[in-house]
Wavefront OBJ file of the C-alpha trace (Angstrom):
o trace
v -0.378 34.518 40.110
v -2.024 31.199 40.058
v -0.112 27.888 40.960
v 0.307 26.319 37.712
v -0.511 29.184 35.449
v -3.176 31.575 34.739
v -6.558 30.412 33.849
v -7.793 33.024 33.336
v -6.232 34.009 29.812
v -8.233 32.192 26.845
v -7.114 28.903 25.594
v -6.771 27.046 22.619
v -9.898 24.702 23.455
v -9.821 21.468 22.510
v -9.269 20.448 18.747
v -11.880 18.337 16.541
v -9.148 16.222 15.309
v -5.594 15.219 17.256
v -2.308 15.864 15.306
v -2.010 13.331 12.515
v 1.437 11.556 13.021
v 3.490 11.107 9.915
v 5.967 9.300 8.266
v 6.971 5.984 10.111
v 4.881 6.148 13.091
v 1.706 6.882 10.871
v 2.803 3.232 9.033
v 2.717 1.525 12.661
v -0.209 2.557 13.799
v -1.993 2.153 10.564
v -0.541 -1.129 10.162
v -0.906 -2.380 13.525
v -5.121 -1.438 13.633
v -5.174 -3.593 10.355
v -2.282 -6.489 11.625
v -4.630 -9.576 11.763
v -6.840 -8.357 8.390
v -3.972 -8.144 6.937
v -3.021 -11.785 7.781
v -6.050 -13.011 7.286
v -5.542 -10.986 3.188
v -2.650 -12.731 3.309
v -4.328 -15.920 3.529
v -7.000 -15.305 1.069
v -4.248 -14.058 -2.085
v -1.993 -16.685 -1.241
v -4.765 -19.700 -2.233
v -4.082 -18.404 -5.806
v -0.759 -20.098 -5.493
v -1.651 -23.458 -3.892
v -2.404 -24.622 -7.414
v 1.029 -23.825 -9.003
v 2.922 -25.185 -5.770
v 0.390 -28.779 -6.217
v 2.025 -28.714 -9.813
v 5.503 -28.233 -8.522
v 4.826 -31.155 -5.947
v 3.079 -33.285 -8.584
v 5.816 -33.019 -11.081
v 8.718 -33.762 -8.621
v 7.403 -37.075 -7.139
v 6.298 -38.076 -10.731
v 9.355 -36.823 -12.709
v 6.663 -35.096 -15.045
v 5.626 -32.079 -16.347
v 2.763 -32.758 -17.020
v 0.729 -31.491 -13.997
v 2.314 -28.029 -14.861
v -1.078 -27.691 -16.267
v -2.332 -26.673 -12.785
v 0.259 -24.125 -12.869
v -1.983 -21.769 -15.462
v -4.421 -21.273 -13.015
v -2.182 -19.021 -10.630
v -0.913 -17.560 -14.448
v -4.740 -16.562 -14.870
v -5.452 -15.531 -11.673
v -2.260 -14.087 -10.403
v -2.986 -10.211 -12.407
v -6.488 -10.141 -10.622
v -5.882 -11.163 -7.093
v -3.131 -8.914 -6.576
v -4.945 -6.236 -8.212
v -8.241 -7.066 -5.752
v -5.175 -7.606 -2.504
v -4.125 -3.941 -4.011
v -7.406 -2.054 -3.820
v -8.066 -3.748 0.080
v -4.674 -2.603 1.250
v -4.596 0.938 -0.775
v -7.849 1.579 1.024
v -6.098 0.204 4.596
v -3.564 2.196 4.127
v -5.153 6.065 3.698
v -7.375 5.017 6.432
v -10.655 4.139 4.684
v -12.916 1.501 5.255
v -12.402 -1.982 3.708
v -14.075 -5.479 3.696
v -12.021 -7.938 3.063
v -13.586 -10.882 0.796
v -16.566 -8.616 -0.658
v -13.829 -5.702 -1.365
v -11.205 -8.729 -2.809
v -14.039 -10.546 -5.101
v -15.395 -7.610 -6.311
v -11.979 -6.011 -7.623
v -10.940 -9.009 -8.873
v -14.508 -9.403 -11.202
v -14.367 -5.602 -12.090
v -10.454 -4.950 -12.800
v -10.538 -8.860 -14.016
v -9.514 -7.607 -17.565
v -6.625 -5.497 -17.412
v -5.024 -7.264 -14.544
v -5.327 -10.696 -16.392
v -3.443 -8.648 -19.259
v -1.002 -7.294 -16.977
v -0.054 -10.611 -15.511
v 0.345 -12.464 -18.834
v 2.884 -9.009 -19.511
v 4.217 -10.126 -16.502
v 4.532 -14.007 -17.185
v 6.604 -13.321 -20.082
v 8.612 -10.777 -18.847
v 9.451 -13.346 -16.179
v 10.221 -15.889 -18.909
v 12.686 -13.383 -21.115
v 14.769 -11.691 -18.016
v 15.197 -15.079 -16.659
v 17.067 -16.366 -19.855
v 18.514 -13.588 -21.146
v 20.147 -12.256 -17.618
v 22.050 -15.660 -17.339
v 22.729 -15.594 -20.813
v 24.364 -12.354 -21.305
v 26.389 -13.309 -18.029
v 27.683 -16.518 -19.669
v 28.975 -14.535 -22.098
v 30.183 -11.832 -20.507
v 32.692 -14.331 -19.157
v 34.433 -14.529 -22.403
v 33.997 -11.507 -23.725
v 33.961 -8.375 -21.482
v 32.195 -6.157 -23.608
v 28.794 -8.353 -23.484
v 28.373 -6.439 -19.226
v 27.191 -3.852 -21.079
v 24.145 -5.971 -22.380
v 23.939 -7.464 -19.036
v 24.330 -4.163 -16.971
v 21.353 -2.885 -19.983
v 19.768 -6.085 -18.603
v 19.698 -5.579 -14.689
v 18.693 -2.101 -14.816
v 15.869 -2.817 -17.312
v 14.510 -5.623 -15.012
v 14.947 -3.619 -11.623
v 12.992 -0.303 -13.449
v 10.362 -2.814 -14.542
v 10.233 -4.322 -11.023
v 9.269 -1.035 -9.173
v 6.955 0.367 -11.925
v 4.655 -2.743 -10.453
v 4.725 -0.007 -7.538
v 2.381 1.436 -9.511
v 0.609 -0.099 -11.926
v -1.558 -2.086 -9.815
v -2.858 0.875 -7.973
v -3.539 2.656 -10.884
v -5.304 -0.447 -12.521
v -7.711 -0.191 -8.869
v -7.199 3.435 -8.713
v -8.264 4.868 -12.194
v -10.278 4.333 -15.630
v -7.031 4.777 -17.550
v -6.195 2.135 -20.508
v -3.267 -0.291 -19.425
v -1.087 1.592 -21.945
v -1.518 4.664 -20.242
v -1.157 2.644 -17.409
v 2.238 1.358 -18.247
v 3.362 5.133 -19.089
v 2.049 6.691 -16.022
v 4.147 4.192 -13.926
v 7.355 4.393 -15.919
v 7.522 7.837 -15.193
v 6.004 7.394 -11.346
v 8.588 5.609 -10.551
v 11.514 8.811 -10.890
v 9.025 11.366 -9.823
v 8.762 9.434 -6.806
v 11.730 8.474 -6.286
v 12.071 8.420 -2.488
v 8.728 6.336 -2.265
v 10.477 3.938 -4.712
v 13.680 3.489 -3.219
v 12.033 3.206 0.174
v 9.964 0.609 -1.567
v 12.219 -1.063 -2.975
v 14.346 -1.245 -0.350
v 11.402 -2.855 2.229
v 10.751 -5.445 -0.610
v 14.448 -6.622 -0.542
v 14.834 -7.020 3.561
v 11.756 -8.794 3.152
v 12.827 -11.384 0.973
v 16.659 -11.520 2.187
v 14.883 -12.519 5.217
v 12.549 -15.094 3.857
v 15.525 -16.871 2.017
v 17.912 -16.600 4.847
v 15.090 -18.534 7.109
v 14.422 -21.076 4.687
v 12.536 -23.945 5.567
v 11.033 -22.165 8.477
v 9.988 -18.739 6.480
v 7.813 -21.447 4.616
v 5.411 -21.592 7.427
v 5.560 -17.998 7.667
v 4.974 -17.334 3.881
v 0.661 -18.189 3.705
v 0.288 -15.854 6.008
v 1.808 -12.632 6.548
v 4.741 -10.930 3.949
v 2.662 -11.063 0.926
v -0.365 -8.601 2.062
v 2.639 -7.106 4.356
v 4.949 -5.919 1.020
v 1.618 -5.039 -0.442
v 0.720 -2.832 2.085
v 4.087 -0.975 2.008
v 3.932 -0.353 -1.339
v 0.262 1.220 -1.194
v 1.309 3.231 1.875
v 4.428 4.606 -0.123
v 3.200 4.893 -3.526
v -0.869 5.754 -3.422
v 0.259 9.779 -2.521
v 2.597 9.555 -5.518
v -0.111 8.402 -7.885
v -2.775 10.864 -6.034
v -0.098 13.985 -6.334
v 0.448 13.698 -10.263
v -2.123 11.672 -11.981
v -5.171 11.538 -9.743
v -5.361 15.410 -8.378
v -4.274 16.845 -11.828
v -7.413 15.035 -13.131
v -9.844 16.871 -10.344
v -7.625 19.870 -10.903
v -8.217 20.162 -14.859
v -12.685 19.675 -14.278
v -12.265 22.302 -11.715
v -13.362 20.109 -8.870
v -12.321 18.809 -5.038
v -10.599 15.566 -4.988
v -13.136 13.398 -2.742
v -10.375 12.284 -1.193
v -9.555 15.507 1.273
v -12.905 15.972 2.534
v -11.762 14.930 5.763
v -9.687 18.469 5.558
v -12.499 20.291 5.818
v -12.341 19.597 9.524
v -9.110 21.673 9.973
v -6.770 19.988 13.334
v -6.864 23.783 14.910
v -10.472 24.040 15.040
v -11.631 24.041 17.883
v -15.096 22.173 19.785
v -14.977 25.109 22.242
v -12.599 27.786 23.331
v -11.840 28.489 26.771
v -12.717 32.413 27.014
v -13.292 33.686 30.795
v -14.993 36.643 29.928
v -17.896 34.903 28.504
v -18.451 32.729 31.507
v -21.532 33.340 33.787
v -20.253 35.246 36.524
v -22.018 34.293 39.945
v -24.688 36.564 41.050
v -23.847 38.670 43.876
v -27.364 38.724 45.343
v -26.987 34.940 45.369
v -23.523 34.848 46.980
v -24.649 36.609 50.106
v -26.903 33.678 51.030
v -25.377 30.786 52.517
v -26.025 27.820 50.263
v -26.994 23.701 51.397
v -23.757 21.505 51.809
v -24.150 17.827 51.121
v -21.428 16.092 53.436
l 1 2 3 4 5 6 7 8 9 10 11 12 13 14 15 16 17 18 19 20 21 22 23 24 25 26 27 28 29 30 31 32 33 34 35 36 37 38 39 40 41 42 43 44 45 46 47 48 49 50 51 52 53 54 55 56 57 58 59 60 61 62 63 64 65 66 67 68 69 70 71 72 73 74 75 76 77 78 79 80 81 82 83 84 85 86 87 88 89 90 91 92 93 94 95 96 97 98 99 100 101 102 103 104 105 106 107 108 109 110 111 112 113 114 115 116 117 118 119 120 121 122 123 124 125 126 127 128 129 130 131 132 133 134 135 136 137 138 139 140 141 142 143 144 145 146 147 148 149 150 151 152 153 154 155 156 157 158 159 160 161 162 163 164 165 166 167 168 169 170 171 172 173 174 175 176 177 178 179 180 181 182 183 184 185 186 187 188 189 190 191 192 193 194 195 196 197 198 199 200 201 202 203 204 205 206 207 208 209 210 211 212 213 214 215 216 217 218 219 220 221 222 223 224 225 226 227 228 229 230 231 232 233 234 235 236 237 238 239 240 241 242 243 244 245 246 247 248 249 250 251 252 253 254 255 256 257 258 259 260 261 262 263 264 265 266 267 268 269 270 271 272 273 274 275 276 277 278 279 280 281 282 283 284 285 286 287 288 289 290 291 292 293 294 295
C-alpha cells in the first residue's frame, strides 16, 4: 500500500474547465476582474448628468429657472446612456467580452429610439408619483380612507421601479417593440421574484448609504454606485430574461441559444485520464543494463 494512496488505480485526469462558483462568490470575482472598468463606466454615464446638475447650480445662484433648459439634455439622453451602461455591464456580467466607449456609443446610436421613449415614460412618471404620493398623503391626514389611494400609490411606484430591472436589458437584449417590452417586464418582475427582491434590496443599501454620507458620498457618486447598481441588476436579472423570454424564443425555431456554447465543453471532461495500464511499461531487456547518471 503506497504512502499517500494508490496510484496505481485510474484517475479523474484533469478537467478542461474548473468548477464554476455560484451565487455570491461568482458576483465577486466577476465584479472584482471588471472593478476599475466599471469605474471608469461609471465615469462615462455619469457626464450625462453634469448638464442637469450645471442647471441646478445656475438656477440657485441666479434665483432663475431659466437655465433649467440645460436640464433637457440629461431628459434626452438619460433613456440611451443607461440603455448603452446596460448592454456593457449585461455583457460584464455573464462573462463576455466588452469595450467600453465603442460598446457604450454604439448602444446608445442603435437602441437610441426606444430608450429615448422609455426615458420620456420615465420623466413623467417621475413627475405624476412625485405629486400625487404627497398629495394623497396630505389627505390621508384628514380623511383615513384616502391610505388606500396612497397605499394603491406606493405599491404602483415600487412595481414600476423594479420592472426598470428589466426593461433596459430587454431594450439591449431583444428586437421586441417597447410595448412588449413593458409587458415582458411587468410580469419578469414576479416570475423572478428572488432576483427582484435581491435587487431591490442592493439598490436600497446603496442609496441609504449614499444619503446617510452626504456631502462626502458626493465625491463618491461620479464614480462608482451608478455602473455598480447597474451591474447588480444585470447580474440578477439577465438569467431571468434569458430563462423565459430569450430561450423560449430559440426553443420555439428549434435552435441552440448562442449563449451556452461554452457548455459544450462539459467541467468533467477531461484533457487526459490517468490510466496505468496504458502506460509504457519499461523494457526488461533495457533494465538489465546499467544506465549513465548525471550527478
Amino acid at each position: 500500500m503506497a504512502l499517500f494512496g494508490n496510484f496505481d488505480q485510474p484517475g479523474r485526469g484533469i478537467p478542461k474547465a474548473p468548477a464554476e462558483k455560484k451565487g455570491i462568490f461568482k458576483f465577486f470575482e466577476i465584479y472584482g476582474r471588471r472593478c476599475w472598468k466599471l469605474i471608469g463606466l461609471n465615469v462615462l454615464y455619469f457626464m450625462f448628468f453634469v448638464p442637469a446638475l450645471f442647471a441646478g447650480w445656475l438656477s440657485f445662484k441666479l434665483n432663475s429657472y431659466a437655465p433649467y433648459f440645460l436640464a433637457l439634455i440629461t431628459v434626452v439622453c438619460f433613456g440611451p446612456a443607461t440603455a448603452a451602461m446596460t448592454k456593457v455591464t449585461r455583457n460584464y456580467s455573464q462573462e463576455r467580452n466588452a469595450f467600453i466607449y465603442s460598446d457604450f456609443i454604439d448602444t446608445f446610436k442603435k437602441c437610441f429610439k426606444q430608450s429615448l421613449a422609455m426615458g420620456i415614460i420615465d420623466a413623467v412618471f417621475i413627475v405624476g408619483f412625485s405629486v400625487a404620493i404627497p398629495t394623497y398623503k396630505n389627505w390621508a391626514e384628514s380623511n383615513s380612507t384616502m391610505y388606500v389611494p396612497f397605499i394603491i400609490c406606493i405599491s404602483c411606484l415600487i412595481v414600476f421601479f423594479m420592472m426598470h430591472f428589466y426593461i433596459y436589458l430587454m431594450i439591449v437584449s431583444t428586437n421586441l417593440r417597447l410595448r412588449q417590452i413593458l409587458k415582458n417586464a411587468f410580469f419578469l418582475v414576479s416570475l423572478g421574484v428572488k432576483n427582484s427582491l435581491y435587487t431591490l434590496l442592493v439598490w436600497i443599501i446603496v442609496v441609504f448609504c449614499l444619503l446617510a454620507l452626504v456631502p462626502y458620498s458626493l465625491f463618491i457618486l461620479p464614480f462608482w454606485p451608478l455602473s455598480f447598481i447597474n451591474f447588480v441588476t444585470s447580474f440578477n436579472c439577465y438569467p431571468v430574461i434569458r430563462k423565459h423570454v430569450i430561450q423560449p424564443y430559440y426553443d420555439a425555431k428549434g435552435e441552440e441559444n448562442p449563449e451556452f456554447d461554452y457548455l459544450k465543453t462539459k467541467e468533467d471532461e477531461a484533457l487526459f485520464e490517468d490510466k496505468p495500464e496504458l502506460e509504457r511499461q519499461p523494457d526488461k531487456k533495457q533494465g538489465k543494463k546499467r544506465g549513465k547518471t548525471i550527478s
